[in-house]
RODOBA-763526 format. One record per residue (C-alpha): chain; x, y, z; residue in three letters; residue number from 1. Coordinates in nm, 2 decimals. Each point is the difference from the previous one (the first is absolute). Layout:
<recs>
<rec mol="A" u="X" v="Y" w="Z" type="ALA" seq="NUM"/>
...
</recs>
This chain:
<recs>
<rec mol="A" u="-7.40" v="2.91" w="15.89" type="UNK" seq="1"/>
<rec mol="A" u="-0.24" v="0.22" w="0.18" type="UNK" seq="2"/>
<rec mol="A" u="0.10" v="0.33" w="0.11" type="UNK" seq="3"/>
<rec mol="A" u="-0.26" v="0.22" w="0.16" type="UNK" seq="4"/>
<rec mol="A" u="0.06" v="0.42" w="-0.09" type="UNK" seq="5"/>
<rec mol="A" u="-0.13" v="0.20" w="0.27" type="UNK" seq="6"/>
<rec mol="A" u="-0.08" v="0.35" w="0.04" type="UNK" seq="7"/>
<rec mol="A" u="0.14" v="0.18" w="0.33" type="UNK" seq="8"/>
<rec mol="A" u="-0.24" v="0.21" w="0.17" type="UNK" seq="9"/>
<rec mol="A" u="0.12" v="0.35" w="0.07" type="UNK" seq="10"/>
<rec mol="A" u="-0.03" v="0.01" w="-0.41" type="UNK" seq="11"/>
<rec mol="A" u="-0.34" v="-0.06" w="-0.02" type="UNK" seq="12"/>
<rec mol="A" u="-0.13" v="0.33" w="-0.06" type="UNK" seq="13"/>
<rec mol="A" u="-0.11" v="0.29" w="-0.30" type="UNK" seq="14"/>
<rec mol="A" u="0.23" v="0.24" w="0.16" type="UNK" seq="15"/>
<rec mol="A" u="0.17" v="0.08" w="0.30" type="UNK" seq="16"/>
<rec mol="A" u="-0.24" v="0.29" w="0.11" type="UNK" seq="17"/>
<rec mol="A" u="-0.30" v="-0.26" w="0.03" type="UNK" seq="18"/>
<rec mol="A" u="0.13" v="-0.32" w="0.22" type="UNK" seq="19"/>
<rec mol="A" u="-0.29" v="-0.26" w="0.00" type="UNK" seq="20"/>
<rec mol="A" u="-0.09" v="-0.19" w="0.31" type="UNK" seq="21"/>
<rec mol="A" u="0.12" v="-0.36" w="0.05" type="UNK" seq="22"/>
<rec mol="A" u="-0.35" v="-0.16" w="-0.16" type="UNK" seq="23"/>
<rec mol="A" u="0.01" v="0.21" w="-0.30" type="UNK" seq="24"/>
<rec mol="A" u="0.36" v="-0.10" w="-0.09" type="UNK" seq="25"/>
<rec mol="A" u="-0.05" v="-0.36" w="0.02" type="UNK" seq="26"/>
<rec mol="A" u="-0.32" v="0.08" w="-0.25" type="UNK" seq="27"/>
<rec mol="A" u="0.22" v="0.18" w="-0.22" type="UNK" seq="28"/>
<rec mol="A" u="0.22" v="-0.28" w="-0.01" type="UNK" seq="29"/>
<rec mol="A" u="-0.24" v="-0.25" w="-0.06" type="UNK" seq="30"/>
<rec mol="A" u="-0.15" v="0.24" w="-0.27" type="UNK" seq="31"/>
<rec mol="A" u="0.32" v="-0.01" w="-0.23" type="UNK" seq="32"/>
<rec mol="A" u="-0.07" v="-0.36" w="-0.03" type="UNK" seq="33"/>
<rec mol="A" u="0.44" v="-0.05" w="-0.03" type="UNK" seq="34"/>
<rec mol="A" u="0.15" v="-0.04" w="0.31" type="UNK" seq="35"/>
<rec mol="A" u="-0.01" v="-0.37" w="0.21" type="UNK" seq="36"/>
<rec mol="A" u="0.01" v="0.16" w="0.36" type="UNK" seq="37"/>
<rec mol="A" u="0.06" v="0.36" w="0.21" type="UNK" seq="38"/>
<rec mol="A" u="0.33" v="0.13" w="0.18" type="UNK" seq="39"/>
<rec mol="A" u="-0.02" v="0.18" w="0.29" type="UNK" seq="40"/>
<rec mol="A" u="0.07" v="-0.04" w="0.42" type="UNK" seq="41"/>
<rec mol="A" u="-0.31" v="0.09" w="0.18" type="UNK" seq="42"/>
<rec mol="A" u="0.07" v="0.24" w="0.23" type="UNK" seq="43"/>
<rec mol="A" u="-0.08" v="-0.05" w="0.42" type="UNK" seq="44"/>
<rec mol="A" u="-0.42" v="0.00" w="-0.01" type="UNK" seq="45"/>
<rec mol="A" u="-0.01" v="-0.03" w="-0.38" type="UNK" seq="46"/>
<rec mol="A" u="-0.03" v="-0.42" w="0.00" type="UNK" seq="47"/>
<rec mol="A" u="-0.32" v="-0.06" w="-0.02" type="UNK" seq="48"/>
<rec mol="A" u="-0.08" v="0.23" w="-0.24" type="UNK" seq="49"/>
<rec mol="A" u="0.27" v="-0.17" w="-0.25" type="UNK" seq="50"/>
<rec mol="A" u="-0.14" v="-0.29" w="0.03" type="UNK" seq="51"/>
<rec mol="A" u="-0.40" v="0.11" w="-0.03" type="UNK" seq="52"/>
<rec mol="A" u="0.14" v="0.17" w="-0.32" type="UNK" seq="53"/>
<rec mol="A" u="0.20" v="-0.28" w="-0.12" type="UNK" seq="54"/>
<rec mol="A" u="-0.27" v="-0.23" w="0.04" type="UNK" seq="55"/>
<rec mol="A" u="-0.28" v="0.23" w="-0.17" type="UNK" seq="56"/>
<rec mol="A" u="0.22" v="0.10" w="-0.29" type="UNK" seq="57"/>
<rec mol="A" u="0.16" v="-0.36" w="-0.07" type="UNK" seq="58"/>
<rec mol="A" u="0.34" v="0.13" w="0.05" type="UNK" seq="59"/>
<rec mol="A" u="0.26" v="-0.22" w="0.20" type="UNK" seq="60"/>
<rec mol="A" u="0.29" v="0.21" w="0.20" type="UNK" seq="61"/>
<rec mol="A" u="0.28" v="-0.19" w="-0.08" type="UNK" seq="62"/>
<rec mol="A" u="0.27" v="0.19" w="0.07" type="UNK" seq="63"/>
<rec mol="A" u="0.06" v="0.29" w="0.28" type="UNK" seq="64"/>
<rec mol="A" u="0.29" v="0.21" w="0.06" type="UNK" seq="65"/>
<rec mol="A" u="0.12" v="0.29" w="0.26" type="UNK" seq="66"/>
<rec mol="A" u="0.39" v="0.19" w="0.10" type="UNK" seq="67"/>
<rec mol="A" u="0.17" v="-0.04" w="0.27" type="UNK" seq="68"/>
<rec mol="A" u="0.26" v="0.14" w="0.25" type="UNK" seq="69"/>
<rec mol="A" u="0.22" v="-0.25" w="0.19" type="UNK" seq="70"/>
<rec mol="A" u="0.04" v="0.07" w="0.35" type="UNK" seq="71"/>
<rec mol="A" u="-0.38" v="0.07" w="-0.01" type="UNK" seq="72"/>
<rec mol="A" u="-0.25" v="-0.16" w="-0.20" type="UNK" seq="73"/>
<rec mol="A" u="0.12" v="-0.35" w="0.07" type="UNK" seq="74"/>
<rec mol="A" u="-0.34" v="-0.05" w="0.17" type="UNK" seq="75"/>
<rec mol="A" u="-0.18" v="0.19" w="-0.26" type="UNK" seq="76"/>
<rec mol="A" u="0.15" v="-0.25" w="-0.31" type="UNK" seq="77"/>
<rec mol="A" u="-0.12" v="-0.31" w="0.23" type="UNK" seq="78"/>
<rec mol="A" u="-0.34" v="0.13" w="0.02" type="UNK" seq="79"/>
<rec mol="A" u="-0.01" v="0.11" w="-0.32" type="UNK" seq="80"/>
<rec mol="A" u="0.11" v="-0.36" w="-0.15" type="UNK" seq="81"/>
<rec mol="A" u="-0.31" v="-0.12" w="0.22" type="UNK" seq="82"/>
<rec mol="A" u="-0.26" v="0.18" w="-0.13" type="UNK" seq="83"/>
<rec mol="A" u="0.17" v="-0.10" w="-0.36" type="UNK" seq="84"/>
<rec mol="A" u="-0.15" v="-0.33" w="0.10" type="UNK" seq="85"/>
<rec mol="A" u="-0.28" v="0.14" w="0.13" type="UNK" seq="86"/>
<rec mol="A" u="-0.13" v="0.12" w="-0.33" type="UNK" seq="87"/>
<rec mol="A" u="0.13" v="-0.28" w="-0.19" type="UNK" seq="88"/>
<rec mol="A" u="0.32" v="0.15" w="-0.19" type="UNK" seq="89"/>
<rec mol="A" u="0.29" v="-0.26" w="0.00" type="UNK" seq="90"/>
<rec mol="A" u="0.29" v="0.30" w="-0.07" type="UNK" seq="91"/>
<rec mol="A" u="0.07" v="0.29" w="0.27" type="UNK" seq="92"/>
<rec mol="A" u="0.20" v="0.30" w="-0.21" type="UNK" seq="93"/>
<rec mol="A" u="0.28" v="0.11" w="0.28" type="UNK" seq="94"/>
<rec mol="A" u="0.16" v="0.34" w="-0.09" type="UNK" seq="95"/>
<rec mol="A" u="0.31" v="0.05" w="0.28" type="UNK" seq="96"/>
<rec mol="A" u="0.09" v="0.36" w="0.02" type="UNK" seq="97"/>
<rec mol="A" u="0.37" v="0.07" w="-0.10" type="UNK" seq="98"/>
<rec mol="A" u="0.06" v="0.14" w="0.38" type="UNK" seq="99"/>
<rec mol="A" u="-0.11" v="-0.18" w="0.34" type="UNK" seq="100"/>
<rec mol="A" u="-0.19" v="0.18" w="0.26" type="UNK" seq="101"/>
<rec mol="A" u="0.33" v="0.15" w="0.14" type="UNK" seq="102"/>
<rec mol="A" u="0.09" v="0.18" w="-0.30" type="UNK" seq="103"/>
<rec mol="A" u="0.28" v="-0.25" w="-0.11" type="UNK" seq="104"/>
<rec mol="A" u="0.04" v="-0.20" w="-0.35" type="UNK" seq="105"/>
<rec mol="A" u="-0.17" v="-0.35" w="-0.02" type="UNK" seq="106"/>
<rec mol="A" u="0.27" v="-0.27" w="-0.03" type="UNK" seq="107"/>
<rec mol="A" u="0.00" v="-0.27" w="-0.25" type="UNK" seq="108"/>
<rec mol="A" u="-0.03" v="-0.26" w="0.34" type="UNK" seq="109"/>
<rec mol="A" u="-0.24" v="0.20" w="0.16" type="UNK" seq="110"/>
<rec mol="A" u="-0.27" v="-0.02" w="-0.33" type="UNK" seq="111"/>
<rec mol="A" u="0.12" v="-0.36" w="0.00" type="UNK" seq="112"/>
<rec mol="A" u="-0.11" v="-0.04" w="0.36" type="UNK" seq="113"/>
<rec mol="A" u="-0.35" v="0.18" w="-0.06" type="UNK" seq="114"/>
<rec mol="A" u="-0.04" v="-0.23" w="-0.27" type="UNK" seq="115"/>
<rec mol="A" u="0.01" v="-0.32" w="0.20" type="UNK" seq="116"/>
<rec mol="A" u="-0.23" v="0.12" w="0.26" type="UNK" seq="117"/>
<rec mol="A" u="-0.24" v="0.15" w="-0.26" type="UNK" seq="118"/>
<rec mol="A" u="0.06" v="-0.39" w="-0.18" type="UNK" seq="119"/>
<rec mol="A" u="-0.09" v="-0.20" w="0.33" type="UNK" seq="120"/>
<rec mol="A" u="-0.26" v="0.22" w="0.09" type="UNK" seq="121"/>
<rec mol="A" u="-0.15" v="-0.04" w="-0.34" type="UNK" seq="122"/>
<rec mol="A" u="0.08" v="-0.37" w="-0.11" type="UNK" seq="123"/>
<rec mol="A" u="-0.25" v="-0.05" w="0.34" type="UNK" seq="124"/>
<rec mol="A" u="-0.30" v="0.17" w="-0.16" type="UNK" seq="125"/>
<rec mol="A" u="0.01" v="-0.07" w="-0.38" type="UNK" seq="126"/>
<rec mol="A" u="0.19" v="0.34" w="-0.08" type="UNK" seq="127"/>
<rec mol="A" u="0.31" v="0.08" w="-0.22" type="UNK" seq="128"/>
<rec mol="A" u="0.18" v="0.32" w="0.15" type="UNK" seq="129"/>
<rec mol="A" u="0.14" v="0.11" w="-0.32" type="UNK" seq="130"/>
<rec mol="A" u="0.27" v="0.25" w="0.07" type="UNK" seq="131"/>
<rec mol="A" u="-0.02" v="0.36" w="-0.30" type="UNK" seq="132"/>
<rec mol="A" u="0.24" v="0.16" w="-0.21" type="UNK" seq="133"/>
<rec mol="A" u="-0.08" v="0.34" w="0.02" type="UNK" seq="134"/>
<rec mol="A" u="0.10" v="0.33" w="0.05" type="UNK" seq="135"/>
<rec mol="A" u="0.03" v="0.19" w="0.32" type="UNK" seq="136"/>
<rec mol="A" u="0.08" v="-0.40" w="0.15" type="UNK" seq="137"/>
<rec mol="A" u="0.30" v="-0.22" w="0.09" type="UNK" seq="138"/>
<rec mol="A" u="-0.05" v="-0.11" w="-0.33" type="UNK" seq="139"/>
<rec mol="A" u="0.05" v="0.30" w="-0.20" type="UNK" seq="140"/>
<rec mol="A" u="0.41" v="-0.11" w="-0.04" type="UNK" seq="141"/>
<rec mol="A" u="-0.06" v="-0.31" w="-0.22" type="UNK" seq="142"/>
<rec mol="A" u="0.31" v="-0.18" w="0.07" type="UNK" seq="143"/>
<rec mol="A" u="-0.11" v="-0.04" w="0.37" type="UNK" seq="144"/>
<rec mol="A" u="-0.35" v="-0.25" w="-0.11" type="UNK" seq="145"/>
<rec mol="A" u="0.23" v="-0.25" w="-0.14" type="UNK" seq="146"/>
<rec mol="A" u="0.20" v="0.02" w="0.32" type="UNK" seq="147"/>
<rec mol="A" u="-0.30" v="-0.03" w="0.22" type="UNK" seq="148"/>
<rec mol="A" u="-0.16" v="-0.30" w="-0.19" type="UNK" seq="149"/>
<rec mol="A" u="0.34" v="-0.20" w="0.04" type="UNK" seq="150"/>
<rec mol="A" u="-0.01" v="0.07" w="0.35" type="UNK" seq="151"/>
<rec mol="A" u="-0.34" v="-0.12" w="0.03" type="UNK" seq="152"/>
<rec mol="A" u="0.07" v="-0.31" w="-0.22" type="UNK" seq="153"/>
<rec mol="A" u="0.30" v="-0.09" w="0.21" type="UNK" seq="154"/>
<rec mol="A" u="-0.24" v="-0.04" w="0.31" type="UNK" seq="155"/>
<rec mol="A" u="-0.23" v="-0.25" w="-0.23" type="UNK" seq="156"/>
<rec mol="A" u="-0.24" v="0.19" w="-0.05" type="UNK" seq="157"/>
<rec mol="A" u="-0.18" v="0.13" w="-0.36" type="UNK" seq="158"/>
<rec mol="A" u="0.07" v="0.36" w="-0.05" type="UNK" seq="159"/>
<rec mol="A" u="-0.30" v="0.14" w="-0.14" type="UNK" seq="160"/>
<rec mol="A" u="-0.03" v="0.38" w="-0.15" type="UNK" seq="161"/>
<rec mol="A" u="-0.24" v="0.19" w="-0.15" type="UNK" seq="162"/>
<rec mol="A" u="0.10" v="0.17" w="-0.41" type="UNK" seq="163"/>
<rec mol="A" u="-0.07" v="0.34" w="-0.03" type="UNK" seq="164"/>
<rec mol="A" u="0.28" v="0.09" w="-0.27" type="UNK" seq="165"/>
<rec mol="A" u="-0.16" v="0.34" w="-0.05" type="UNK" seq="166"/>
<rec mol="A" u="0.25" v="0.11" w="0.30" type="UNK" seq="167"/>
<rec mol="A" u="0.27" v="-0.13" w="-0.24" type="UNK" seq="168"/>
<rec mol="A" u="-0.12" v="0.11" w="-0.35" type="UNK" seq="169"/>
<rec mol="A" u="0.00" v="0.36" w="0.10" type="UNK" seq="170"/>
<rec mol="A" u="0.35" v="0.02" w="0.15" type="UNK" seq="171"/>
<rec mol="A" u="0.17" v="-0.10" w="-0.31" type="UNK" seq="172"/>
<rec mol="A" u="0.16" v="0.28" w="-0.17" type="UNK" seq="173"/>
<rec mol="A" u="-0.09" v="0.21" w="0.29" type="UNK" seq="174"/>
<rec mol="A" u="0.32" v="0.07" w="0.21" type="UNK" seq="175"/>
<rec mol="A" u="-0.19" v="0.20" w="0.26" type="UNK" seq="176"/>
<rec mol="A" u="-0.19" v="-0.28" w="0.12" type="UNK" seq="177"/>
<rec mol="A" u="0.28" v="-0.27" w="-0.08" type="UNK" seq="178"/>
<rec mol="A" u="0.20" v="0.23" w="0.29" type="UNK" seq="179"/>
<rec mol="A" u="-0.23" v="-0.12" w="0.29" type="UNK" seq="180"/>
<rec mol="A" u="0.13" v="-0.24" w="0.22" type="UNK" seq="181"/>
<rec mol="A" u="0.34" v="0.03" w="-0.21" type="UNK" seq="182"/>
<rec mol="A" u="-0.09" v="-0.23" w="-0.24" type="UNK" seq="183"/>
<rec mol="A" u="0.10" v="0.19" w="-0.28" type="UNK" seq="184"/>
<rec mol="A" u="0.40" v="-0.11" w="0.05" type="UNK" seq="185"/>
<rec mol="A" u="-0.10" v="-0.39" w="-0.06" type="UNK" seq="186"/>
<rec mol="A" u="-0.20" v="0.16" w="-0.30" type="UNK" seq="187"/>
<rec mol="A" u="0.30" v="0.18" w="-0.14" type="UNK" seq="188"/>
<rec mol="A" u="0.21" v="-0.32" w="0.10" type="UNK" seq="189"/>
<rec mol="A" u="-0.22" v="-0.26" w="-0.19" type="UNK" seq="190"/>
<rec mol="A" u="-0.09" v="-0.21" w="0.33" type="UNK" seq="191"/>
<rec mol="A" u="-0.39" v="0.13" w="-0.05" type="UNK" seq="192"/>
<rec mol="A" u="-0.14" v="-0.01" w="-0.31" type="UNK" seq="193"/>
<rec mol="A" u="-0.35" v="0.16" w="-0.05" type="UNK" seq="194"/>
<rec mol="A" u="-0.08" v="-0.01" w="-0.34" type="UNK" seq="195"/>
<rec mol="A" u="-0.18" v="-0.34" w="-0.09" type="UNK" seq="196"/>
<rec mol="A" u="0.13" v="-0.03" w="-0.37" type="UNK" seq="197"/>
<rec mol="A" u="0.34" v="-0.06" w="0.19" type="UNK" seq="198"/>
<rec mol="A" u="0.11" v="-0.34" w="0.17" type="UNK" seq="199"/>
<rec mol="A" u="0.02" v="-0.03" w="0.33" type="UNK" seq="200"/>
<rec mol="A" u="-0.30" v="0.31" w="0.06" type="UNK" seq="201"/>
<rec mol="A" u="-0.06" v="-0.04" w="0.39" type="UNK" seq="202"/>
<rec mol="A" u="-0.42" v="-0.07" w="-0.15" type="UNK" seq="203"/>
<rec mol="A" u="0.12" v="-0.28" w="-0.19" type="UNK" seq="204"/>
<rec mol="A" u="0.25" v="-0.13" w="0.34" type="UNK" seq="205"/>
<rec mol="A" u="-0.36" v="0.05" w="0.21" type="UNK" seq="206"/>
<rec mol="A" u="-0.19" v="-0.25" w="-0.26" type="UNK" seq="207"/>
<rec mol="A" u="0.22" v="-0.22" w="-0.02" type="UNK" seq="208"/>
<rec mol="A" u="0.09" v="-0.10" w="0.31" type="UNK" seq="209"/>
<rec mol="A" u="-0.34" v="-0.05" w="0.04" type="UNK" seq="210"/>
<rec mol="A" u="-0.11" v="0.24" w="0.25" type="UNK" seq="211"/>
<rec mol="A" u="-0.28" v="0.20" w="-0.14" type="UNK" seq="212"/>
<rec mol="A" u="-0.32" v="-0.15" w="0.16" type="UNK" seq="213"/>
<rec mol="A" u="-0.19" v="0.34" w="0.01" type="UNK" seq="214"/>
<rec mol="A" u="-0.01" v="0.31" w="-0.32" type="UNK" seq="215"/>
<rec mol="A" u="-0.09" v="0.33" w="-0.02" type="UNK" seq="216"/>
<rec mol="A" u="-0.11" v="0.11" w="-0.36" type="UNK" seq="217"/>
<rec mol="A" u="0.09" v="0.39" w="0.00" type="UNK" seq="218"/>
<rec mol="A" u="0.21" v="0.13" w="-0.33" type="UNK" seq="219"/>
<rec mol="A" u="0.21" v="0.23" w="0.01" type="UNK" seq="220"/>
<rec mol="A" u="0.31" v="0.15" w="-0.26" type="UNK" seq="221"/>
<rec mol="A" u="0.36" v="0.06" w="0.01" type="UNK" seq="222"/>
<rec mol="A" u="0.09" v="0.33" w="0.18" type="UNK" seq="223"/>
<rec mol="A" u="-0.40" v="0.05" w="0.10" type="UNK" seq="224"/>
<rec mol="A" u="-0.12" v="0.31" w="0.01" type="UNK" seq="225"/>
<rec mol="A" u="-0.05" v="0.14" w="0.30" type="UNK" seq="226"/>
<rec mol="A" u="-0.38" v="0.00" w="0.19" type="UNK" seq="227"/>
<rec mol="A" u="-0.05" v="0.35" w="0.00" type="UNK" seq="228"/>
<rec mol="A" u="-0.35" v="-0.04" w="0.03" type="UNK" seq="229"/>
<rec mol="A" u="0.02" v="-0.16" w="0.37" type="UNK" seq="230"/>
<rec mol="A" u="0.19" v="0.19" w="0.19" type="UNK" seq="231"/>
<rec mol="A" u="0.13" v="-0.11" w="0.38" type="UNK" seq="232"/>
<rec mol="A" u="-0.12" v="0.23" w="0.30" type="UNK" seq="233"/>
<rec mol="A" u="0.36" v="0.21" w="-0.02" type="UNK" seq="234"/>
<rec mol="A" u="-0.12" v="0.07" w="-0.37" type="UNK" seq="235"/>
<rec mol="A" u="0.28" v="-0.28" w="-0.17" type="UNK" seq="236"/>
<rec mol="A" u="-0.16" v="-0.14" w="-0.28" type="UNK" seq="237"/>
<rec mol="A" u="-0.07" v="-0.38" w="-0.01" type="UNK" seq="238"/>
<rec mol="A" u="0.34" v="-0.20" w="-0.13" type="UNK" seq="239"/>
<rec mol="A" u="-0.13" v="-0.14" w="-0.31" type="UNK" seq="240"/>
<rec mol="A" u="-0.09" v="-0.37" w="0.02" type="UNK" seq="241"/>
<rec mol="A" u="-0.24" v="-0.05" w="-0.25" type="UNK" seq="242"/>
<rec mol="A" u="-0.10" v="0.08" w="-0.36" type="UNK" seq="243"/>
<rec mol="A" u="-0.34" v="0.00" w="-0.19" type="UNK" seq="244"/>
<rec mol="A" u="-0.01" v="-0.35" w="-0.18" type="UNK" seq="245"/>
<rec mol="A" u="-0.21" v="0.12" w="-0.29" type="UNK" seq="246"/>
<rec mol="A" u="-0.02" v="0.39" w="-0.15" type="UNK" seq="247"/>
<rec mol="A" u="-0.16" v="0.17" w="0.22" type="UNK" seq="248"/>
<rec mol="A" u="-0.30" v="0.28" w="-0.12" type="UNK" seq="249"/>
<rec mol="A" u="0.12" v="0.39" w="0.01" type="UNK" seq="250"/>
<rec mol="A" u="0.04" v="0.12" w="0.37" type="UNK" seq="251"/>
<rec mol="A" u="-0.02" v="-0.34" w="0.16" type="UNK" seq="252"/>
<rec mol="A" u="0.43" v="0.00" w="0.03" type="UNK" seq="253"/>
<rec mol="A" u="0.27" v="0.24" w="0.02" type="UNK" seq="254"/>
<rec mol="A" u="0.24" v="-0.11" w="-0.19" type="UNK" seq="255"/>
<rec mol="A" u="0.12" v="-0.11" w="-0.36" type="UNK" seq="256"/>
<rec mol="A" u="-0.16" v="-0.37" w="-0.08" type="UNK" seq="257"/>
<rec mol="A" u="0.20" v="-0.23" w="-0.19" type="UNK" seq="258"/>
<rec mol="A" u="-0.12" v="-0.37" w="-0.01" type="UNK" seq="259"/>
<rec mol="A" u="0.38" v="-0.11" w="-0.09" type="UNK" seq="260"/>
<rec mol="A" u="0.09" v="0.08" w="0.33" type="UNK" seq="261"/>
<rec mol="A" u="-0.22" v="-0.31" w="0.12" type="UNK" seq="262"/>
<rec mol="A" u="0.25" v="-0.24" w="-0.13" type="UNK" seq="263"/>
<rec mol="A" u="0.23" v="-0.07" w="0.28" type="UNK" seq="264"/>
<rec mol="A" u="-0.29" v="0.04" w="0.24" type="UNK" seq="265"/>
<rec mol="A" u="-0.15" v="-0.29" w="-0.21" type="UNK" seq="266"/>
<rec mol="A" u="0.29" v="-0.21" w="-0.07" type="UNK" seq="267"/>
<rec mol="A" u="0.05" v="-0.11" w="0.37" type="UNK" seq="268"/>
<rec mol="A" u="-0.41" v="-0.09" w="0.01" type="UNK" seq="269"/>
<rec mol="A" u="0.10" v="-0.24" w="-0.32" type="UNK" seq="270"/>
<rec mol="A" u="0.29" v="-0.14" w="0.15" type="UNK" seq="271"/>
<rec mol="A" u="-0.23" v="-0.04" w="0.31" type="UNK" seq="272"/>
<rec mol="A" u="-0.23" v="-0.20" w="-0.19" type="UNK" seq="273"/>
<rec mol="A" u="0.21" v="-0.18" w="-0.22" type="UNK" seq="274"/>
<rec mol="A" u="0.17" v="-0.15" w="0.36" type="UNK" seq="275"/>
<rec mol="A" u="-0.34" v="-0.07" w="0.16" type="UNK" seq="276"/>
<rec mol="A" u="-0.15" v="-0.16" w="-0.29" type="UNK" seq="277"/>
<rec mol="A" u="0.33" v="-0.25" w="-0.06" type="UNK" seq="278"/>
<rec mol="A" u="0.06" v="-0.08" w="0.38" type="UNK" seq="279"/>
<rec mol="A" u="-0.21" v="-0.20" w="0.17" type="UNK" seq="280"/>
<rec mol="A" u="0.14" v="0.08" w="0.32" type="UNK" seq="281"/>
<rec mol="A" u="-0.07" v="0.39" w="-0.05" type="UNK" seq="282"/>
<rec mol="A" u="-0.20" v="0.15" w="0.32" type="UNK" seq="283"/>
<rec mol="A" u="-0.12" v="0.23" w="-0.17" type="UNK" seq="284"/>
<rec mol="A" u="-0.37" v="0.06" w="0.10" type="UNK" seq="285"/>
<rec mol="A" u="-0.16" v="0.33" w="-0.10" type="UNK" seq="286"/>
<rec mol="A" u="0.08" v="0.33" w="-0.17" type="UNK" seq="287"/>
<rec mol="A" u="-0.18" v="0.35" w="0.15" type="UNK" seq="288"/>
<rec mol="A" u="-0.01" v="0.26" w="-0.22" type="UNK" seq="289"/>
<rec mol="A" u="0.04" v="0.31" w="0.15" type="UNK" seq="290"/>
<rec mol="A" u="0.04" v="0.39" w="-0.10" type="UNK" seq="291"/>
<rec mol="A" u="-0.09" v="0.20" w="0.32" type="UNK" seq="292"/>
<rec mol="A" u="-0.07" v="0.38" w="0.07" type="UNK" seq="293"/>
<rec mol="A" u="0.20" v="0.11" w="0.26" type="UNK" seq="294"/>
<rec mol="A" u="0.39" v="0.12" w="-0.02" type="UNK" seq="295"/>
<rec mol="A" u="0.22" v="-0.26" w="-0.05" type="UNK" seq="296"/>
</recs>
């Protein structure tokens, strides 16, 4: 079964005090001779240059992605899932913010809502919306996707997310970040379950039901550490979302390295592929890797 692995953009680079321009990173891609296709919205005025590059380098977009706030960037996510068709990917990322313009918590009803107007808008031009666990987003209390995508499959429609279980790998063990959103108490109460060795891990519920059609590749450990080499503009250090995947050289990372860490990390991506390769009906389409610069 084919399954194309991507790279997403804002990771193509040496290091993050030397950003290349849009042509050079779809070289660079095309250079590694690995990946199947880029990851990246084009930003307003950047379209035709993703496409020049695309089509010099030999490098398909084939998957976009962007955050948004509801109450505001409803028309932002529509023209967004348009120029997703513009420049040929057939999956639109969609990160909701966990709070809507007016400073008040998203509602389980109200991502469902987006949803289906993100779905109808897309299903029109050849574009999955896929809806993103991750941090700082509606998503970052676990229990709430599976409570979403029943509400979205009640209305008949396919409930389609995109995998980045880095956001869950690194809260386990780590009762700091398990606190946000209060979802340490269904933690301590045993209705979450992070760790993917154990039945019913909230990864496992996700792949199953059959809602991962989009997957971002980014490890991270148990109780991360902490990016204390991106720092936020009030001098917070980054949250800790990602881990090197091999050892890195002296002075490339901050922290103690330990390639057992990996394992859970790498467990749910076996699990992943163990359900897309026996189910025909998988929707699984692509996997970006991604490690990016910036503060988490």
């Amino acid at each position: 079964m084919d399954l194309p692995i991507g790279c997403a953009g804002n990771g193509v680079l040496h290091t993050d005090q030397e950003v290349p321009d849009i042509d050079t990173r779809f070289r660079m891609v095309a250079e590694a001779g690995i990946f199947d296709y880029y990851d990246k919205s084009p930003l307003m005025g950047e379209i035709d240059q993703y496409l020049a590059a695309s089509a010099r380098h030999g490098v398909p977009i084939r998957a976009t992605g962007w955050y948004y706030v509801l109450g505001r960037d409803e028309p932002l996510l529509e023209w967004n899932l348009k120029v997703a068709a513009q420049v040929g990917a057939v999956v639109h990322n969609s990160q909701i913010m966990t709070r809507k313009l007016d400073g008040t918590p998203v509602s389980d009803a109200e991502v469902a809502e987006s949803y289906l107007r993100a779905y109808d808008i897309g299903k029109a031009l050849g574009v999955d919306p896929c809806f993103e666990i991750h941090i700082n987003m509606w998503s970052e209390h676990f229990g709430r996707v599976e409570r979403v995508g029943r509400l979205v499959e009640a209305r008949g429609v396919p409930f389609n997310m995109t995998l980045d279980h880095s956001h869950v790998i690194f809260k386990i063990d780590n009762p700091a970040e398990q606190a946000v959103q209060g979802m340490k108490a269904d933690i301590d109460a045993g209705r979450l379950v992070l760790d993917p060795c154990q039945p019913g891990h909230v990864c496992g519920i996700w792949i199953e039901a059959g809602w991962v059609r989009h997957a971002h590749a980014r490890a991270a450990v148990p109780n991360n550490p902490v990016n204390i080499w991106a720092k936020h503009p009030d001098g917070s250090p980054g949250r800790g979302v990602q881990y090197p995947f091999v050892r890195p050289a002296p002075g490339e990372w901050h922290s103690d390295w330990e390639e057992a860490r990996l394992e859970p990390w790498k467990e749910v991506i076996r699990q992943l592929m163990r359900w897309h390769a026996t189910h025909p009906e998988s929707r699984l389409g692509q996997i970006s890797t991604e490690f990016i610069p910036p503060p988490d």
